[in-house]
LUMBA-140609 format. One record per residue (C-alpha): residue in three letters; y, z, x. Coordinates in steps of 0.5 Angstrom, whole numbers, plus 500, padded with zeros to 3 digits. Last residue first. Layout:
REM residues N
ALAYZX...
***
This chain:
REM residues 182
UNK614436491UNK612442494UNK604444495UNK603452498UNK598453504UNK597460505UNK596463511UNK591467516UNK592469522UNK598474521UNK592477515UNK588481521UNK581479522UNK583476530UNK581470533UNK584469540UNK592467540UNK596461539UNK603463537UNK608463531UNK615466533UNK617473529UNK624470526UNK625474519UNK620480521UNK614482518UNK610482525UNK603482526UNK604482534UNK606474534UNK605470528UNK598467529UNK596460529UNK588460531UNK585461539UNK577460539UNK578460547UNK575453547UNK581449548UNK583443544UNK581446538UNK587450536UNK585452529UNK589453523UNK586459518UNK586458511UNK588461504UNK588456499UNK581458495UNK582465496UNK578470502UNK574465504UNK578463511UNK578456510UNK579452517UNK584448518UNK583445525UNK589443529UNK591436532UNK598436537UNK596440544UNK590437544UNK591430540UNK597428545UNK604429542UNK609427546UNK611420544UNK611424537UNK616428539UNK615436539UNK615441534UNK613448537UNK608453537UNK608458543UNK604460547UNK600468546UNK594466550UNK595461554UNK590455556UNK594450551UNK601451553UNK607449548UNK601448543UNK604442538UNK607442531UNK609434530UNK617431530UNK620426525UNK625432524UNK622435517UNK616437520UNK610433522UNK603437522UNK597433525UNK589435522UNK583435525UNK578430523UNK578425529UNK581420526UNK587424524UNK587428517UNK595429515UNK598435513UNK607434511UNK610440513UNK615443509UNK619449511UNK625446516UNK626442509UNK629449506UNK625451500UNK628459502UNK621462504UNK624469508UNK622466516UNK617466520UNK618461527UNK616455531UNK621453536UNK625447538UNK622444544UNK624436541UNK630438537UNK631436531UNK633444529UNK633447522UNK635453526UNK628455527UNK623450524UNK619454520UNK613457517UNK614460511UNK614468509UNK610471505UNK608478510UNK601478513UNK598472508UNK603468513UNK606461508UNK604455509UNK610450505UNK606444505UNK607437504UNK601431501UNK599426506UNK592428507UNK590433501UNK589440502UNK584444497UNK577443501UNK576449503UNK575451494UNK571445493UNK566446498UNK565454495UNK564451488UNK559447492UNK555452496UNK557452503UNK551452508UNK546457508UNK547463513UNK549468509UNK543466505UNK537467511UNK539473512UNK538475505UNK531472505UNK529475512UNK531483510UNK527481503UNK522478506UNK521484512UNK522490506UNK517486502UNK512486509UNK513494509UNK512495503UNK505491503UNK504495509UNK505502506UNK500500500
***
């Protein structure tokens, strides 16, 4: 009889092991895949609300990438778009692509830079669902393979706080909220 238990505990432990390894259920597919090419987003920090901006409404190339109260500003758009490759480039308001300042640093900036400058490591980004809500996601840097994501910097609630690559973390100033404008 002991044995018998023994080996239900065993199937029962390989079993639930084997589900939270299964592949995406469909309901689940459809809530990742919530971004559309072409379309223009807000992304807005799960930390503090605030949107992605380009600081000072600046056109400049260099021009760093902030959080900053949400004002429906053109600086707070970004237009997605799938690349060839899969990942995604993220254009601003200026014509200009967001790209890693420096792709081997943890804690480099995120910035807007012109497109003749744009390679697809410092400018393509992985957008990977996070699973808490259908429109919530992680924006990946995959070009280098420290596993670094958009991250405001040092979990701040402040207007101004840059937008940095740093390793994978579980806190909420790594995951943002993709909202679609006209």
């Amino acid at each position: 009889m002991r044995s018998r238990s023994k080996a239900w505990h065993v199937l029962t432990v390989l079993g639930l092991a084997a589900a939270a390894m299964a592949p995406l259920t469909a309901a689940q597919a459809a809530q990742a895949a919530q971004v559309e090419n072409g379309a223009t987003y807000e992304i807005r920090s799960q930390a503090s609300g605030k949107c992605l901006d380009v600081k000072d409404a600046s056109q400049e190339s260099g021009a760093p990438i902030i959080q900053y109260t949400c004002n429906g500003g053109p600086n707070q758009r970004f237009v997605l778009s799938q690349e060839a490759n899969g990942y995604w480039s993220f254009q601003t308001f200026a014509h200009k692509f967001l790209a890693v300042k420096d792709l081997d640093l943890d804690g480099s900036a995120i910035h807007q830079i012109d497109q003749s400058d744009a390679t697809e490591a410092t400018s393509t980004f992985d957008i990977v669902w996070d699973g808490a809500a259908a429109d919530v996601y992680r924006i990946g840097v995959p070009a280098n393979d420290a596993n670094r994501f958009f991250d405001v910097k040092d979990g701040s609630q402040a207007d101004g706080a840059p937008i940095i690559q740093y390793p994978r973390t579980e806190g909420a100033n790594q995951q943002f909220k993709m909202v679609e404008v006209a």
